[in-house]
C-alpha positions in Angstrom: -37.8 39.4 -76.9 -34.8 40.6 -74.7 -37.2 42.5 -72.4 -38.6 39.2 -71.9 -35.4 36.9 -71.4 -34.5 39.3 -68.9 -37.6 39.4 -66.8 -37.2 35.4 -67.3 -33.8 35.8 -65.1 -35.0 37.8 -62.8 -37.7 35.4 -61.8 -35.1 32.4 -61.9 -32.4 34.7 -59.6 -35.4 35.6 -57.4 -36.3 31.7 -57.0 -32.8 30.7 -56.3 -32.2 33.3 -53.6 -35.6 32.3 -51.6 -34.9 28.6 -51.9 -31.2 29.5 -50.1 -33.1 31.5 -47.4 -35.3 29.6 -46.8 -32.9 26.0 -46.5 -30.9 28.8 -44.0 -34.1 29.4 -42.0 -34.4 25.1 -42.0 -31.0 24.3 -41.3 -30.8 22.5 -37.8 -29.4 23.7 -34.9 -25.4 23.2 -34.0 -25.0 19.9 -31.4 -24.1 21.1 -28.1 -20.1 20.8 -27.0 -20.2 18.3 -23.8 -18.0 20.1 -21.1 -17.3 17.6 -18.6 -17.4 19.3 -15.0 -15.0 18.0 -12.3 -15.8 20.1 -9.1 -18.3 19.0 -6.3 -18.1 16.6 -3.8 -18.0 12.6 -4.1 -18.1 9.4 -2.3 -17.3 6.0 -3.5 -16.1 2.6 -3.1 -12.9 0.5 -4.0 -10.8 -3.1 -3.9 -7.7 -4.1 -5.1 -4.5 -5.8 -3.5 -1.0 -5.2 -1.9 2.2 -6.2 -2.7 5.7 -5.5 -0.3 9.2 -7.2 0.9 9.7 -5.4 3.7 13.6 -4.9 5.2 13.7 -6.3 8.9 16.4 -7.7 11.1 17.2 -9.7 13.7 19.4 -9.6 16.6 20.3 -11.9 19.8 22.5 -10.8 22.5 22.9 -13.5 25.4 21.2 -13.5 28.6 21.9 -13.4 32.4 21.9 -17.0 32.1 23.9 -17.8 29.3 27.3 -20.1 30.3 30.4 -18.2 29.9 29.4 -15.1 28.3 29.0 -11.8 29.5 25.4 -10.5 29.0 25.0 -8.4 25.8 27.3 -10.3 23.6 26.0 -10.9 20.2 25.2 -14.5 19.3 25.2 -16.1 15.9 27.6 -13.5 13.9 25.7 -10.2 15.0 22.4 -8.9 13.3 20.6 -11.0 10.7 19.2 -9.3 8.1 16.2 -10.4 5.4 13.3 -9.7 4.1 9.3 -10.3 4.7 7.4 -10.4 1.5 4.1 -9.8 2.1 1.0 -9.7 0.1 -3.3 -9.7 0.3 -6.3 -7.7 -0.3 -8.1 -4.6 0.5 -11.3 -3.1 0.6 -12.9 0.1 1.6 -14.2 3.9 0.9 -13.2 7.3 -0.3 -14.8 10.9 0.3 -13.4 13.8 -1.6 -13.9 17.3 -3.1 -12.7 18.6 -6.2 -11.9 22.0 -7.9 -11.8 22.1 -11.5 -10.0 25.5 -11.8 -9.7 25.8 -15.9 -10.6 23.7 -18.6 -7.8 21.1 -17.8 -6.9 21.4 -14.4 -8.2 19.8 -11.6 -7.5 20.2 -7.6 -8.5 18.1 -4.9 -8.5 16.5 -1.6 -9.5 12.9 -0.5 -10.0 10.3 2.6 -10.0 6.8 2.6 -10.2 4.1 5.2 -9.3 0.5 3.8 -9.8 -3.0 5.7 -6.7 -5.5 4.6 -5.0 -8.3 4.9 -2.0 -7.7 3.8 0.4 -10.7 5.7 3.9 -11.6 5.4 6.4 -14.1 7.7 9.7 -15.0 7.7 10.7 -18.5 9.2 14.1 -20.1 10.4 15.8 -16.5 10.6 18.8 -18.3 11.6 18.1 -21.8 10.2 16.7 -24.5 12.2 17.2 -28.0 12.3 21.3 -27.7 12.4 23.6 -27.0 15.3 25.1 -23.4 15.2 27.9 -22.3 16.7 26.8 -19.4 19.3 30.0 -17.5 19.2 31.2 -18.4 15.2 35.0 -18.9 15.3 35.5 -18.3 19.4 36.6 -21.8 20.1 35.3 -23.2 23.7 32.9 -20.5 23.9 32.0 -21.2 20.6 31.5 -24.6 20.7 28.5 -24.5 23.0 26.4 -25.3 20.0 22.6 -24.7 20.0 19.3 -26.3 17.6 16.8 -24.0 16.6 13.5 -26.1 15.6 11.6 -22.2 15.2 12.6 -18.4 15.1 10.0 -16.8 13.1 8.8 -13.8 12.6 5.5 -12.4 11.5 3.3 -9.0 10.6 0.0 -8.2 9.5 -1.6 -4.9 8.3 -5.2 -5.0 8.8 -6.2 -1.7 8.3 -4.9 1.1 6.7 -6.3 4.8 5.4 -4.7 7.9 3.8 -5.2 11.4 3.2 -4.2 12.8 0.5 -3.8 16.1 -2.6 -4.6 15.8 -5.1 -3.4 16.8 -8.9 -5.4 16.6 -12.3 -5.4 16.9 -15.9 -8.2 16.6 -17.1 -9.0 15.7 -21.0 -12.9 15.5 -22.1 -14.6 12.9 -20.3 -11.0 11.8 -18.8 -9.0 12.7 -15.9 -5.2 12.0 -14.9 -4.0 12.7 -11.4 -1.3 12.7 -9.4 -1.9 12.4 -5.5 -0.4 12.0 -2.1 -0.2 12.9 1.7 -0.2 11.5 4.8 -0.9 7.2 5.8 -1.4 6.1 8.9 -2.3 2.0 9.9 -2.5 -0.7 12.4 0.5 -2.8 12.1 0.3 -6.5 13.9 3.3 -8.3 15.0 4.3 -12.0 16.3 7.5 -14.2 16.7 8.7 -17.1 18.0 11.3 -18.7 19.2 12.6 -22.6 20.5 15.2 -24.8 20.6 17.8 -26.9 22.4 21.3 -27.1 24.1 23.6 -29.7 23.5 26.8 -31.0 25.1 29.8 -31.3 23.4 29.3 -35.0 23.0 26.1 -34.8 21.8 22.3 -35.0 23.6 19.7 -32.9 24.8 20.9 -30.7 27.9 18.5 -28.1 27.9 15.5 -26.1 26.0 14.6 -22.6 25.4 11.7 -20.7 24.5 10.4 -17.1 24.1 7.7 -15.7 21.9 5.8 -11.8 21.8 2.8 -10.4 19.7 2.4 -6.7 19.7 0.1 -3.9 17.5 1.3 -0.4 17.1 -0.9 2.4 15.4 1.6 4.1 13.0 1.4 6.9 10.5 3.6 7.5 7.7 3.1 8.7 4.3 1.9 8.2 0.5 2.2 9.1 -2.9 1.4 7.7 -6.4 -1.1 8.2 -9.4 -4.3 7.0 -10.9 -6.7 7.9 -13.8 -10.5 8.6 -13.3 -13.0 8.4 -16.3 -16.8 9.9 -16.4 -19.3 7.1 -16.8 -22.5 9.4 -16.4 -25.3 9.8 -14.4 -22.6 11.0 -11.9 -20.5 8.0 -11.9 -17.3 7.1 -12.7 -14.6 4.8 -12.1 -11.1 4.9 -11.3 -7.5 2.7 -11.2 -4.7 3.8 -8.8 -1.4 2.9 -7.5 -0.6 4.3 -4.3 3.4 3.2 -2.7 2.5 3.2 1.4 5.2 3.7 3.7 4.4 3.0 7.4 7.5 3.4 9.1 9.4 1.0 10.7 8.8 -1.5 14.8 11.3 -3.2 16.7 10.2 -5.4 19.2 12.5 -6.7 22.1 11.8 -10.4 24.3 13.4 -13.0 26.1 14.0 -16.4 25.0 14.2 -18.3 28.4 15.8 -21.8 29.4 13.7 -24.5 30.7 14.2 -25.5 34.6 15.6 -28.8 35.2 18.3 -28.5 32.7 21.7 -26.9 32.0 21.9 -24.2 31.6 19.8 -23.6 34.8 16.3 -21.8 33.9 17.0 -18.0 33.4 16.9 -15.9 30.6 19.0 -17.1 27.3 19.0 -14.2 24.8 17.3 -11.0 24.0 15.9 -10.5 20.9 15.5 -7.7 19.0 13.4 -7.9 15.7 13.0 -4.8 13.8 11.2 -4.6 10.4 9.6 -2.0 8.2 6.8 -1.3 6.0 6.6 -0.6 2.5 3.5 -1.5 0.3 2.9 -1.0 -3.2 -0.9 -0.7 -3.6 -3.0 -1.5 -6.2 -6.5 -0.7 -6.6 -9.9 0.0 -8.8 -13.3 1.4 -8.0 -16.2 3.8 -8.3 -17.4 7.3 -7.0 -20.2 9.3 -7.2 -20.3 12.7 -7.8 -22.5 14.8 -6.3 -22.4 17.6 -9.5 -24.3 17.8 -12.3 -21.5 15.0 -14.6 -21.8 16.8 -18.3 -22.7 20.2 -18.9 -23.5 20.8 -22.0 -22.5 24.0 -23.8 -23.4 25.6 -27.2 
């Protein structure tokens, strides 16, 4: 009887150890681990919009033909200063290459060129519409009052492009970056000015006008951040903020008196408007990459 109760266990044991090998031999194989692979090349595509207020000045020294004052004497209590806020959208594209040099960190370089139009003005730089004083607190020589109706000024970015390094983090399917370099830009520029004289008993002696517009290529330079996300299939999409300085214009003209009036025709005032240009942009958009987006590992 034990001889059998034994061999009974035997058999059991025996059963129990081929059913575990054989749900071993069954048991599926582990999911891969999805390594997300920055490096390769990629193009791409992006909008967004531009924000800035922009520090620029203004000064007016009279002219050969002012009355009574030497040329080169400031009118109006000396430089003006303000600011041009300024604001519109962009478009364009992006080529760059990254190297993903360990697990989490990620090198790079990129190019972009970006139509805009980002526009700002300033208007009544010294206030129009009132009698000023052309020498404040000079008595006679200040009291050869003159009525702006218009001295604006104006600037208009409509194209812009960077190059720029690039600095990663990168976390699964996720990458954070920091990134700058060099900007460069068209900068577009206008103003205008016009008014009147007046006698000291009132009425109309003279006017004077003067006006410029002017477009400098200028190169400055960049910095800011962004984050980038695999979307597969080689795609992915990004959001950065990149703060653009452009450097800084000044632009000199005449303002000039009509003939047939007093002061006889001849030049007024030169005007110097200076202004630079500082834009915080925003923007979102796509790449393709031309590696393989997931690798998958075991």
């Amino acid at each position: 009887m034990k001889k059998l109760a034994l061999v009974t266990s035997i058999f059991a044991l025996s059963a129990v150890s081929a059913s575990a090998a054989d749900m071993a031999v069954k048991a599926p194989p582990m999911a891969p681990v999805p390594v997300y692979d920055w490096t390769g090349w990629y193009v791409g595509g992006n909008v967004g919009g531009a924000t800035s207020s922009d520090p620029s000045s203004e000064l007016a020294v009279s002219g050969a033909a002012f009355p009574t004052l030497t040329p080169g004497t400031p009118l109006y209590g000396g430089t003006k200063t303000f600011h041009i806020d300024s604001s519109g959208a962009l478009g364009g594209g992006q080529v760059g290459y990254n190297w993903q040099t360990s697990a989490h960190i990620v090198l790079g370089v990129e190019a972009d060129i970006q139509a805009s139009n980002i526009t700002g003005s300033a208007n009544c730089v010294v206030g129009c519409g009132t009698p000023l004083n052309t020498v404040p607190g000079n008595g006679f020589l200040g009291g050869f009052p003159v009525t702006f109706s218009a001295d604006n000024v104006s600037h208009t970015i409509d194209w812009f492009g960077t190059v720029r390094g690039r600095v990663g983090y990168a976390a699964g399917s996720w990458l954070l970056y920091a990134t700058g370099g060099l900007a460069y830009g068209d900068v577009e520029r206008s103003g205008r000015v016009a008014g009147t004289t007046a006698g000291f008993r009132g009425g109309t002696l003279n006017t004077f006008a003067g006006s410029y517009n002017a477009s400098t290529d200028k190169t400055g330079w960049t910095v800011g951040a962004g984050v980038e996300t695999k979307l597969g299939n080689n795609w992915s999409f990004k959001a950065e903020y990149l703060y653009v300085d452009l450097g800084s214009t000044t632009d000199t003209f005449n303002t000039v008196y009509a003939a047939g009036g007093f002061p006889a025709a001849g030049v007024a005032a030169t005007r110097t408007d200076s202004a630079s240009y500082r834009d915080n942009i925003f923007r979102v958009g796509v790449n393709y990459h031309f590696n393989q987006a997931v690798v998958a590992k075991y």
